[in-house]
N, C-alpha and C positions, 0 to 999 in steps of 0.2 A: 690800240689793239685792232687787226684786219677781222671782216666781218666773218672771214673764214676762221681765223684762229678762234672767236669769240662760235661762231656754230660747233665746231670742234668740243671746244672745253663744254656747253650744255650739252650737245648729245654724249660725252661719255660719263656723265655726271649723271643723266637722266637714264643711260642703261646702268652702269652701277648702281643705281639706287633700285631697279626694277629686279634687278637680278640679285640681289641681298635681299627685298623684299618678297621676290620668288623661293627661294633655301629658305626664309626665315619662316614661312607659313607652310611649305613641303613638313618642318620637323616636329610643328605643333600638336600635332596627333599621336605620335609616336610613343607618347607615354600611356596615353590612353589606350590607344591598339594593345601594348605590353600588359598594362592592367586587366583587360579584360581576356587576356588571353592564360593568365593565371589564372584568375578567375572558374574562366572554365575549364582548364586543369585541375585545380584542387576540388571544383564540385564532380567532378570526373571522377578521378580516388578518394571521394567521399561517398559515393554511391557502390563505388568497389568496394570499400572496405566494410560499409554496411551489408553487401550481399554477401560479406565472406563473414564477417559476425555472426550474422542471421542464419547460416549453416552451421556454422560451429555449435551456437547453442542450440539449432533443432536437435543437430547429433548429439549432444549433450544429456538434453533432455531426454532424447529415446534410450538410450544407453542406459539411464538414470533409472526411466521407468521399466525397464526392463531388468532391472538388477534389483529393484523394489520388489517385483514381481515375483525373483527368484526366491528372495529371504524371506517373503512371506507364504511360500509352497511349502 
């Protein structure tokens, strides 16, 4: 084997291997990134839905005391 054929075959074996080892550590996060980005989605419409609770039953309650109010006049 020429010493050019034999530089040949390591440098494409050596960027092959750099360049799969490159993609292969780009996609490692990516589940991570996804999970946390749920994350604060759901605590997003978890604080939503608590401020729309937390109206509902204020309004609840004044309606309530307010109707108490009447049958007791």
């Amino acid at each position: 084997m020429s010493d050019l054929a034999l530089f040949a075959y390591v440098w494409q074996m050596t960027a092959r291997a750099a360049l799969v080892h490159r993609v292969a550590r780009n996609e490692r996060g990516e589940g991570v990134i996804s999970a946390a980005i749920a994350v604060l989605v759901m605590a997003f419409l978890g604080v939503l839905m608590w401020q729309i609770l937390k109206g509902v039953l204020t309004n609840a309650g004044s309606k309530a005391d307010s109707q108490v109010g009447q049958v007791g006049s």
